[in-house]
N, C-alpha and C positions, 0 to 999 in steps of 0.2 A: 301573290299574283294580282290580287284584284286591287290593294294599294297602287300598286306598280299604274295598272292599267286605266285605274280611276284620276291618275297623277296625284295621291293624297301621301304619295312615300318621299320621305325627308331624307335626305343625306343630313349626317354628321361629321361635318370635316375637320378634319384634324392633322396633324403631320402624319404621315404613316411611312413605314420603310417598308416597300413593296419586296423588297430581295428575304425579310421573315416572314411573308407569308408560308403559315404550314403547305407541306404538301402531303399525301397519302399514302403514304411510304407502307404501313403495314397493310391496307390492300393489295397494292402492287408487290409486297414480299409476299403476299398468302398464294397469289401469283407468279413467284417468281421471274416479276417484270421487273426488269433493271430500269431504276429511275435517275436521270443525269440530272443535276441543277447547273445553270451556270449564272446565276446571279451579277449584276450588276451592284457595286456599292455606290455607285452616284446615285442608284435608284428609285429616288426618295421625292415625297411631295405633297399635295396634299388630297388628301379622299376622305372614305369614311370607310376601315376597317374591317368592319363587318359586312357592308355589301362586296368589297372589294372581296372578301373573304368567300364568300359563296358565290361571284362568279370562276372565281377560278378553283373553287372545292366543285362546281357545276364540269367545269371543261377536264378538270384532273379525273374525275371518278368517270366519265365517257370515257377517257382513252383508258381508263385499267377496265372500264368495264370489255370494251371493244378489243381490247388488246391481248390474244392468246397467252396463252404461258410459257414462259421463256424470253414474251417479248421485249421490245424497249420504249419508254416514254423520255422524251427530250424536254425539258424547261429553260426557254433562254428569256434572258432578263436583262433589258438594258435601254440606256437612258439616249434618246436621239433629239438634242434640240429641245424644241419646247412641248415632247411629250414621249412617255415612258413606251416601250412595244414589249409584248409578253408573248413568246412562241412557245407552245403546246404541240408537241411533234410525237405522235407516236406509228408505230409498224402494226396498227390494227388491221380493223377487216375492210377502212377503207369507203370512200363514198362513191356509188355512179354520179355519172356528171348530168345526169338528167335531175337529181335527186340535190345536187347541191343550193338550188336557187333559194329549195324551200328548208333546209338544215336548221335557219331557225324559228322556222312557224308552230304555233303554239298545235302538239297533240299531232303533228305531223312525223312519220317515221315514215325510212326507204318502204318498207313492205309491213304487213302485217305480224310474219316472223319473229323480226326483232321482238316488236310487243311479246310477245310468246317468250321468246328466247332469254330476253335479258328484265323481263316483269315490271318493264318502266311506262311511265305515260308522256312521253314526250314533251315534258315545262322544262327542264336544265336549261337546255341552251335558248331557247326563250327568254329565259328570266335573267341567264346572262346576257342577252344582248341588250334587252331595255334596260338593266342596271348600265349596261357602258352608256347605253345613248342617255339615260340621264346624265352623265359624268360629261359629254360633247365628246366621248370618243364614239369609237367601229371596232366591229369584230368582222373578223371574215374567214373565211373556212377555204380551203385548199385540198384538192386529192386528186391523185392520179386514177384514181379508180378502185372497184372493188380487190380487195387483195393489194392493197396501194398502203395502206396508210392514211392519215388525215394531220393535217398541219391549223392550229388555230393560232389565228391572229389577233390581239387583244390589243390597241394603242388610244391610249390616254390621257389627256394635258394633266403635266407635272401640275399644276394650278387647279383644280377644279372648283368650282363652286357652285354652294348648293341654291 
């Protein structure tokens, strides 16, 4: 985080095939959350692997955290023009819409609860967002509400440079 913050963190770019990045298939089975892929094979571009890797291991493990048992997390994957969009869709617990502005401020959660509830400190979706805004993409967060679900939105130029 504090590379991140201090702007001393390098990307390493390389080709990457965004459509193998792993997903967390055996959380989500220990869960019994059905996880959908639908990948994109034009997917493809260039980044650096590993950060690409932990934002979307950051927005995967929110929705199985978030997401009851039984439920469903959606990944779509696909190539628009001159930049990739990555939808993270799951049937969680959902965001109020008072709560959405700040979803990715550092150490910021809806209530105190959660902290209690699920034992995290609030940097995931932080760290995924200044990794995208490194890259010159956005992320952005979508929900109907608590008991809604949460939709994230990941878009990326196929091109980035470090």
């Amino acid at each position: 985080m504090s590379r991140i913050v201090s702007g001393n963190l390098r990307l390493d770019i390389q080709p990457v095939d965004l459509a193998g990045i792993d997903t967390i298939q055996a959380a989500a089975d220990a869960k019994s959350i059905r996880v959908q892929a639908a990948p994109d094979p034009g997917a493809r571009g260039m980044g650096d692997p590993n950060r690409l890797q932990q934002v979307f291991w950051n927005l995967l493990s929110n929705a199985v955290k978030f997401t009851p048992k039984g439920g469903r997390i959606q990944v779509v994957l696909e190539r628009a023009n001159s930049h990739v969009e990555v939808r993270v869709t799951d049937t969680g617990e959902g965001i109020a819409g008072d709560s959405l502005p700040y979803v990715f401020d550092r150490f910021r959660q809806a209530d105190g609860s959660i902290t209690r509830r699920h034992g995290r400190l609030g940097l995931g979706l932080s760290i995924a967002k200044q990794l995208v805004d490194l890259y010159g993409g956005t992320v952005e967060v979508q929900s109907a509400g608590l008991g809604q679900g949460a939709v994230f939105i990941v878009r990326l130029p196929v091109n980035a440079s470090p």
